[in-house]
C-alpha angles and dihedrals in degrees: 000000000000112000108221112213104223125201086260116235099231099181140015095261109038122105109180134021131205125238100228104161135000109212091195125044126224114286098020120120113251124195122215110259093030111115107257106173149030113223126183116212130170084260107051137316096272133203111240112202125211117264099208138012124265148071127327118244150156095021104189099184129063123200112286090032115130112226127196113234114270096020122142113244111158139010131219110213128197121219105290088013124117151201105290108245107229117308100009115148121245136164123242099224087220122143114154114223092233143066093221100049097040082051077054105043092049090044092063117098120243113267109254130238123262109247112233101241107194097319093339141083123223133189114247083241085055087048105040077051089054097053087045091051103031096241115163096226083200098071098046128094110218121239081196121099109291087007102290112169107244128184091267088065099047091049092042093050080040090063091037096053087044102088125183107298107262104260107232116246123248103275105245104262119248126240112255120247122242113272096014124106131209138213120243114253129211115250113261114235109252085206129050118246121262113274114260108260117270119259128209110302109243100227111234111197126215094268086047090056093039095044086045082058102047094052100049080047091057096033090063101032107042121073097239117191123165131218109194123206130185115207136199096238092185085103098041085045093057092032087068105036089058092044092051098083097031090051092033085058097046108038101017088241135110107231117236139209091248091055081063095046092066091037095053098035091039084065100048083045086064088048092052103043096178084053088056089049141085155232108248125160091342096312143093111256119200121224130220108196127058101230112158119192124211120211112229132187124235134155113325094338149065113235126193103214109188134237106207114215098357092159081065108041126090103251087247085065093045090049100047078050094059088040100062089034091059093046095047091048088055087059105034091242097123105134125209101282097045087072120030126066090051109159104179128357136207124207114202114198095155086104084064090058087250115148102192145009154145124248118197111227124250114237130287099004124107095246152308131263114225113207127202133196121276107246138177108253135170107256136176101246107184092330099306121104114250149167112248134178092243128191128192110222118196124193120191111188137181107260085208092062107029128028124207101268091053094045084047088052093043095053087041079063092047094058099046101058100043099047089066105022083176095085103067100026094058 
């Protein structure tokens, strides 16, 4: 039976993916398991493997092209087997490799349809964009597959239709009152003043836009509050020093701060289950696993590549993890599994010199550890004035999901357990 090779949902809220490489050309004989495809998603540029074994035919969709999600884009034909007339049923030929990301993958709502909009068909994201901008869908031309409108097109009309802001006329000048004298005033301009020259555009890529949009999304519909914790980071400091040549020598990594951070915060997460949960159709979902997600910085973005289980595994493990996450999400090469089933995340800019931030929480989890650098400050110790390593933890959390007393108890946890590590790594 023909395996037809579908634009992959990634993740529960996305809609469309971009093409962004094929790694086999038309005609050439692709075996299941092999990467096929390049996706882009908000997240990451993602490898897509191939779900069957055959040639590949009928490819629909060229690179830069924007998918929507569960489209049928390719076919992988077997020896005496040919292209499925429409509607003909096929199986995709996709298993994913792991538990988490096949949950995932079955959680995800199905992609909906485009609705047809005089002539033309629109994805509900295009159209929801309309309404926010006041673009009159009737009048646009899709760039999408049978032009179909897609959000580019409603941003892009949305910049076009915004002209320069009216500049408000000189108010008439009032006659001056007897006895009383007034100032001379400069003569208002009649013209605005040229524009400032345009300087060299900044590229955003896709992920950049999408992720721009996400967070504003989750900045002005989630209830953020913050609840904002300094640490004593000596322990955390030797901890750390006396781990580097053990776990060097078993996993062939040097183990970092933030290795100990989602070790430390993965285990106060088990003990905070609502924490640990999410926001899902109005409700609060509890989750069972433990999988913290770090934010990275690549090109032009920000990606959350997950540590599964991270409550469960030895720090060496979690620290070879971060280590070849990192390293694929240098060179776009996450793959679907390194980004969906997050639960909490935690962002670290302490290695930028940065004492304190806030971090906004990535939907539909609970909330997002900031992490600041560790510093010498002047602390009371016992009284007596010292000089301590200090870190400024900061905790945002979803209103809707955790109220003030239980994000207090759960930083209380936090620090705990990272102030004597020792504890828990004994």
């Amino acid at each position: 039976m023909p395996v037809s090779v579908v634009m992959p949902a990634l993740e529960m809220a996305q809609e469309t993916g971009k093409l962004v490489s094929w790694k086999k050309k038309e005609g050439e004989q692709v075996k299941k398991g092999e990467m096929l495809l390049e996706v882009e998603t908000d997240k990451a540029v993602v490898e897509i493997e191939a779900g069957g074994d055959g040639v590949l035919s009928g490819v629909t969709a060229k690179v830069g092209d924007v998918v929507p999600v569960g489209q049928t884009i390719a076919w992988l034909l077997k020896p005496g087997e040919s292209l499925p007339t429409g509607g003909a049923q096929a199986q995709t030929g996709r298993k994913m490799d792991s538990a988490p990301a096949a949950a995932a993958a079955a959680a995800a709502p199905a992609a909906p349809e485009p609705v047809s909009v005089a002539g033309a068909k629109i994805s509900p994201k295009a159209r929801r964009l309309a309404r926010e901008h006041g673009v009159d869908i009737t009048r646009l031309k899709g760039s999408g597959p049978g032009g179909e409108i897609l959000a580019d097109d409603i941003l892009k009309a949305a910049q076009a239709a915004s002209g320069p802001a009216p500049v408000p006329s000189a108010p008439a000048a009032s006659p001056a009152k007897a006895g009383h004298y007034e100032a001379p005033v400069a003569a208002r301009p009649t013209t605005p003043p040229p524009p400032a020259a345009a300087g060299p555009a900044d590229a955003v890529s896709s992920i950049g836009r999408i992720m721009a949009e996400r967070t504003a999304q989750s900045w002005t519909t989630v209830p953020h509050f913050f609840v904002a914790r300094d640490i004593d980071a000596t322990a955390l400091n030797a901890t750390r020093e006396g781990l580097i040549p053990v776990i060097e020598k078993s996993h062939g990594v040097k183990i970092t701060l933030t290795d100990l951070m989602v070790a430390g915060v993965a285990r106060a997460l088990k003990q905070f289950p609502r924490m640990n949960g999410s926001w899902v159709n109005n409700a609060v979902s509890l989750n069972a696993d433990v999988n913290v997600a770090l934010a990275m910085a690549v090109e032009n973005a920000v990606v959350t590549a997950v540590i599964r289980n991270a409550d469960k595994l030895p720090l060496g493990a979690i620290a070879k993890q971060r280590k070849e996450l990192s390293e694929r999400a240098k060179a776009n090469k996450l793959q679907p599994a390194d980004i969906s089933g997050a639960t909490f995340t935690i962002s670290n800019l302490g290695m930028f010199g940065v004492d304190a931030f806030t971090a906004i929480i990535v939907p539909p989890q609970a909330g997002i550890l900031a992490v600041g650098a560790a510093s010498d400050r002047v602390v009371a110790v016992n009284g007596m004035i010292a000089i301590r390593p200090m870190m400024t933890l900061t905790l945002s959390s979803d209103h809707r999901i955790i109220d003030g007393a239980r994000a207090a108890q759960f930083m209380q946890e936090v620090v705990g357990t990272l102030s004597d590590p020792g504890k828990w790594l004994a």
